[in-house]
C-alpha positions in Angstrom: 89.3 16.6 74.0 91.8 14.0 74.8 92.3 10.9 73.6 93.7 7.8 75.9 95.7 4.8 75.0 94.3 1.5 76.4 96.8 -1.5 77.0 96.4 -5.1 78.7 98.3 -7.9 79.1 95.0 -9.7 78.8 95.0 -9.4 75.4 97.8 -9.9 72.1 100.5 -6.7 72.5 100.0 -4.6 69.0 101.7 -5.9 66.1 102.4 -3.0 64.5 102.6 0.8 65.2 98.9 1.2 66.8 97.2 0.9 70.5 94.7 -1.8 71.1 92.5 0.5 71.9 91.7 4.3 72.0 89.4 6.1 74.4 88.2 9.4 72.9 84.9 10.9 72.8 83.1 8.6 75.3 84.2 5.9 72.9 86.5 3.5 72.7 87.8 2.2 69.3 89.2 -1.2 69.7 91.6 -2.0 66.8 91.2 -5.3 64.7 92.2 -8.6 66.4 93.3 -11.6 65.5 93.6 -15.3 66.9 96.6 -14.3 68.4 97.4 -15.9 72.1 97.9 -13.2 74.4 100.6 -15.4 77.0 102.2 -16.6 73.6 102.1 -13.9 71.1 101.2 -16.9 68.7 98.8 -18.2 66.1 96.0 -19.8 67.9 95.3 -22.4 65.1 92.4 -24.4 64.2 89.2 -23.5 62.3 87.4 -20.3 62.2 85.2 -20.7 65.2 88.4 -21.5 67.5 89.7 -18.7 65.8 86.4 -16.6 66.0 86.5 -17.5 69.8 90.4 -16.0 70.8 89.1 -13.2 68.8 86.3 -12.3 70.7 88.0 -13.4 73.8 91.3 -10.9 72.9 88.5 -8.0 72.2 86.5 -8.3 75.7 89.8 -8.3 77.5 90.4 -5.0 75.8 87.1 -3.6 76.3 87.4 -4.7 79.9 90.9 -2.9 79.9 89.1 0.3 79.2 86.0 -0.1 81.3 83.8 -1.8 79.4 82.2 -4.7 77.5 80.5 -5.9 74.3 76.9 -5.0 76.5 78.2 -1.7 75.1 79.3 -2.0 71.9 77.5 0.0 69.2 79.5 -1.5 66.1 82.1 -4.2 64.9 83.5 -5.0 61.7 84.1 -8.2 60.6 86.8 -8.7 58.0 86.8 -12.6 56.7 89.6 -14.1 54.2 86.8 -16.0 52.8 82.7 -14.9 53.0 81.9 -19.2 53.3 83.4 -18.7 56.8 80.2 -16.3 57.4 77.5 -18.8 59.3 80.1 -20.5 61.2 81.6 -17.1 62.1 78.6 -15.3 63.1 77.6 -18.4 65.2 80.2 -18.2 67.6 80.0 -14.3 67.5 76.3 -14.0 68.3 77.2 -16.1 71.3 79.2 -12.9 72.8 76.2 -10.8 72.5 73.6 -13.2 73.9 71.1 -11.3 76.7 72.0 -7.5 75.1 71.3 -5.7 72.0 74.0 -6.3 69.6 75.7 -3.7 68.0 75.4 -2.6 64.5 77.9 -4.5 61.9 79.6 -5.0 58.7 80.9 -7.9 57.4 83.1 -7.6 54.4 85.7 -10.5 52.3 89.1 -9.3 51.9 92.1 -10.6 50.1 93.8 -11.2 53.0 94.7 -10.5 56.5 97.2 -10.3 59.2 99.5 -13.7 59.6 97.1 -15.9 57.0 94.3 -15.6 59.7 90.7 -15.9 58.4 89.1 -13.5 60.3 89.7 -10.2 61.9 87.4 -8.4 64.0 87.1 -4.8 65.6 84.7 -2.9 67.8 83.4 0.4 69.2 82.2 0.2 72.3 80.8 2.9 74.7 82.7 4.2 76.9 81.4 3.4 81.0 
């Protein structure tokens, strides 16, 4: 079985020593993202929804990159700096998902994340 690397300009270039996204199994693994602008390469400020929304917006570009979309996803993880950020976090993510079945989820608070960001969010996604 062989595993593919998935890159797009469309989205923020990896910060670190990983792939945006991995197709293997008829999956593809989508790493975290962060409000990062993709032109930029920096912070997209503002609250959590505006953060919420690049994040969602870097993930479809990757899932697009790979042939796919969130119609397919079958799981995300949500990783917040602070769980109060939850309603208006899950707001602008159910807005993503609106018309399909959305995918099965976690949401968990942790200490902190990539560049003082306040959320962080990955996906699986079925490979099309």
């Amino acid at each position: 079985m062989s595993k593919d690397a998935v890159s797009t300009p469309a989205a923020p270039a990896a910060i670190g020593p990983y792939s945006q996204a991995i197709v293997a199994g008829g999956l593809v693994f989508c790493s975290g993202q962060i409000a990062l602008d993709p032109e930029t390469g920096e912070l997209q400020g503002g609250d959590v929804a505006k953060q919420t929304e690049r994040v969602m917006d870097n993930l479809s570009a990757v899932l697009r990159a790979a042939g796919t979309s969130f119609e397919q996803a079958v799981r995300c993880t949500v990783f917040l700096a602070d769980m109060g950020d939850f309603a208006a976090v899950n707001e602008v993510y159910a807005r993503y998902f609106e018309g399909t079945t959305p995918p099965s989820r976690a949401t968990v608070a942790v200490k902190e994340l990539p560049k003082g960001v306040d959320v962080e969010i990955d996906c699986i996604a079925l490979a099309v």
